[in-house]
N, C-alpha and C positions, 0 to 999 in steps of 0.2 A: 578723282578725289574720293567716289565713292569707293572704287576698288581699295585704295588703302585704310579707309575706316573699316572695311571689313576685312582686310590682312588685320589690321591693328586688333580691332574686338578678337579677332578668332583667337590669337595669341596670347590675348589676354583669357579667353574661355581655358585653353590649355593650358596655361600655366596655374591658375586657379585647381581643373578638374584634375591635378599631377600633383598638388603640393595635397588635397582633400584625400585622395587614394594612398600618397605617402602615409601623412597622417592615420588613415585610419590603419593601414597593413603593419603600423609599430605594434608587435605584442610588447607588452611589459612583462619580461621576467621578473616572477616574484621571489622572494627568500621563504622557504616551508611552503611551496604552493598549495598541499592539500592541508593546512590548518584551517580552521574556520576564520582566524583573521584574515589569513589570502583572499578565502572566497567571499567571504563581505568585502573586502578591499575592490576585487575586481568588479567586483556584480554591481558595487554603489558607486563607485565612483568612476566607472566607465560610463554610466548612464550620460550625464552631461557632458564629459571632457575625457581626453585619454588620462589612465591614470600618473600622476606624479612619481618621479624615483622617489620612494620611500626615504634615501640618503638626503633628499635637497633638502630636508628640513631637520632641523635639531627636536630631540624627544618632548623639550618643552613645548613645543610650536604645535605638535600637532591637538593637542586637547582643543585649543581655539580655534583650528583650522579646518577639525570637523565639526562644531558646533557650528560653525561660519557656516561650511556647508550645507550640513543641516539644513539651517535656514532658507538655502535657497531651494531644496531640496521642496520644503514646504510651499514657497513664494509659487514656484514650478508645477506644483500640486502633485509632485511626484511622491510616493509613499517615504516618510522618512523612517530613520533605522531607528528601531526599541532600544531601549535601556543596556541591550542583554548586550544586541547587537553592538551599538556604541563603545561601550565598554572592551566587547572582546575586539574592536577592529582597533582603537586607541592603543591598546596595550599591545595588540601587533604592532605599528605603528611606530612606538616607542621603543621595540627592542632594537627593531631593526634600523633606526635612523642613527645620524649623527648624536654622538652625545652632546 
């Protein structure tokens, strides 16, 4: 019995430490990689979570969904992005999404 809780756990450790190595080895192809909106794009928002295709979301969407961020960005205590910042990663953002 013990032998197959620990067949069991181990498969579950590897299937976990394979889907976290997946996960991380996804680079996101950006659109204009060297714009400044790419690199606020990549630099803020891989901090938390891989970043999102640019396309999932329609132009309108993203105004709220970085302000959303934002927020937790703050909750996290993680430094949030300026004025400047915000503005030029939105308007990246926008051009490149679904209309």
């Amino acid at each position: 019995m013990k032998c197959r809780i620990l067949v069991v756990v181990s498969i579950a450790v590897l299937l976990l430490v394979g889907c976290e190595s997946e996960q991380n080895n996804k680079e996101v192809v950006l659109v204009e990689p060297n714009s400044e909106g790419a690199k606020i794009f990549k630099k803020f928002c891989s901090a938390c979570h891989a970043p999102p295709r640019i396309a999932s979301h329609k132009a309108d969407e993203w105004l709220n969904i970085v302000n959303r961020m934002q927020r937790h960005r703050i909750m996290k205590a993680y430094n949030p992005l300026n004025e400047s910042e915000k503005d030029t990663l939105v308007t990246y953002l926008q051009k490149h999404s679904v209309k």
